[in-house]
Each structure stands twice: as structure tokens, then as C-alpha cells.
N, C-alpha and C positions, 0 to 999 in steps of 0.2 A: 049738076055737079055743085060741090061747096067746100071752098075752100076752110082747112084745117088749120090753126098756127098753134106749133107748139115752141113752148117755151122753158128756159132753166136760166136757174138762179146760180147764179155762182158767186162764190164773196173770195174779195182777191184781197191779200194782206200784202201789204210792200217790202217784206223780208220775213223771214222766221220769228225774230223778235217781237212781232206784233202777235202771233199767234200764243192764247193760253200756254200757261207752261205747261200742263199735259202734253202737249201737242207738241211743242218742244220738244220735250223727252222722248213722245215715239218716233219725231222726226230724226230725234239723233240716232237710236235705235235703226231707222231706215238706212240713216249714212252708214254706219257700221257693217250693215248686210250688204250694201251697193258696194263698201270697198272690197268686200271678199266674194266679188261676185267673177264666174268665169266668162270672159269675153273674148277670147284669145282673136277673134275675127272682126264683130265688130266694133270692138275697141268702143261700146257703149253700156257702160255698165248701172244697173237700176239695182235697187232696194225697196223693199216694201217690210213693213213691220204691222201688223194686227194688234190690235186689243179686242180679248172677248170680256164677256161680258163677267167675269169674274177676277176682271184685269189681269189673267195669264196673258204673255206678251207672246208671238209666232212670228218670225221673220223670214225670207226667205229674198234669195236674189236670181238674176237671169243666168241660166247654167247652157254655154252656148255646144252647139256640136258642128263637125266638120260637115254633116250631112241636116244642113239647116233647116229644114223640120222636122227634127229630133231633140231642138234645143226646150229649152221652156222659160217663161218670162217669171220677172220677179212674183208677181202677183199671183198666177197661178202659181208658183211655188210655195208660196207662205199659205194662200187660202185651204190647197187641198190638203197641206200637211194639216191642220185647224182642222178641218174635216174628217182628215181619220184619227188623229188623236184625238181631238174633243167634240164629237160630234154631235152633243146637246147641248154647247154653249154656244149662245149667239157672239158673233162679231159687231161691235160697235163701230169700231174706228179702224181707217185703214191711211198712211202716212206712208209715201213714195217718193223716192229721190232718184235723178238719173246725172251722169256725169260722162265727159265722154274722155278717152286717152289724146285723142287729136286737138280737142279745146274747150272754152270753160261754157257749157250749158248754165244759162242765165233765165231761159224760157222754161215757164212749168208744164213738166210730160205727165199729161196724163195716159192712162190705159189703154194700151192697144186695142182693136176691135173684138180680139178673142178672149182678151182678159176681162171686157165690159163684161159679155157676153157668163164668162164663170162668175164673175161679183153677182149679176144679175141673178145667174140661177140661187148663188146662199142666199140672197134679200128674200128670195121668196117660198126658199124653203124654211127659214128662220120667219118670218113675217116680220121682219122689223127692218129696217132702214139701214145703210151702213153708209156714215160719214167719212169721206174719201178727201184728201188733203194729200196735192201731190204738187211738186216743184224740180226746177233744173239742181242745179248742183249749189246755187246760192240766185238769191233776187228774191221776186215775186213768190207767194204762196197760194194755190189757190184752195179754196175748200166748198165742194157738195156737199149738199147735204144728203142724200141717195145715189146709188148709181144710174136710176129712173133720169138723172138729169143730165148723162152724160149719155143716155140708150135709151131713150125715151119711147121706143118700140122694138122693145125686147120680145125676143120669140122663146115663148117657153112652154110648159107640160101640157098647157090648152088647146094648144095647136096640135099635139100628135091625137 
């Protein structure tokens, strides 16, 4: 036996303000999409905003249902719309905000397990990288640089 360590980089910024102002603007962009996002249940509402790579911007938020695995999160919402509308331009950047109706999210949410799991698949059918910047509703920022460092043993085409 031998033991494996794996590791990821993450660079944490102390508010919004420290991050590039690109990054600013699709973070605002993400606020935008998280407040019009449908949460009617769990009163936790996320945004996510994309840039490809020809700086068109895709946004999308979590759209809940009463039969809860029928809903869908911010993330997959914004990527797959980017997928069938622009489906030769890669994604660069991905900017996510989550906020909740009961109190103020201060901790940076990153991606659910199913949303890694979609990021992953574009990364590698694009071959490029997607820098993933996700935060609560104010505070900390955090930013990957790949989704590799959030899923660092992603299951994908190789395996079937």
C-alpha cells in the first residue's frame, strides 16, 4: 500500500473588493441572478454567472420544485444553458453567490457535489480550465483556479 496526498490551492480574498474588478462585475451579475432565483422551500437562493470565452456573459439561478429532485441549482442552470447555446465557446470564469431568506450567509458556498461533477465534465470537454469564484452573500471570496481542485477525482468518459 502507499499512501496518496492530494491537494488544492485555493486563494481566499477578504471581501469582494479585493477581487479584480472583472470579477467584481460577474460577481455582481451573480447577485442579480441569485435574487431572482425560485426558492419558495428552501428559502436559499444561489447565483451563478459564466463568462466565455468571447466574453458573452450566461447566468442562471437555482429553480426549486415541490418534488425536490426536480429542481436544479444555479450552476447547472447557467452552464448547460452555455452549452446549448454556445456550444464552441469555452467558459473561462464562473462567479457564485448564495444568500439565504432566514439569515445573512457570510461563508463562501461553493458547488454542490452534482454541480462539481457538471463543471468537471465542460473542463474536459473544453480542455481548459474554468476559474470558479464563489462566496455567501457578503464576506470572504474564495477563487480556484480549476474545478480539478474542488474534485480532484472526477469520474468521467474514461471510465465508461
Amino acid at each position: 500500500m502507499k499512501e496518496v496526498n492530494i491537494t488544492a490551492t485555493l486563494h481566499v480574498y477578504d471581501n469582494l473588493e479585493e477581487c479584480p474588478e472583472d470579477i467584481q462585475g460577474l460577481m455582481h451579475k451573480a447577485f442579480e441572478a441569485r435574487d431572482k432565483a425560485y426558492a419558495p422551500y428552501s428559502k436559499f437562493l444561489v447565483g451563478a454567472a459564466l463568462i466565455l470565452e468571447d466574453g458573452t456573459i450566461v447566468t442562471g439561478n437555482n429553480q426549486e420544485n415541490a418534488a425536490y429532485p426536480s429542481g436544479l441549482c444555479a450552476e447547472r442552470t447557467a452552464i448547460f444553458y452555455a452549452g446549448s447555446q454556445y456550444p464552441d465557446k469555452k467558459i473561462t470564469r464562473m462567479a457564485l453567490s448564495a444568500s439565504s431568506s432566514n439569515h445573512t450567509v457570510m461563508t463562501p458556498i461553493p458547488p454542490c457535489g452534482a454541480c462539481r461533477q457538471s463543471i468537471s465534465e465542460y473542463e474536459i470537454k473544453q480542455e481548459a480550465p474554468i476559474e470558479i469564484y464563489f462566496m455567501g452573500q457578503t464576506g470572504k471570496v474564495v477563487k480556484v483556479s480549476s474545478l480539478s481542485d474542488l474534485l480532484p477525482l472526477a469520474f468521467d468518459k474514461s471510465y465508461l
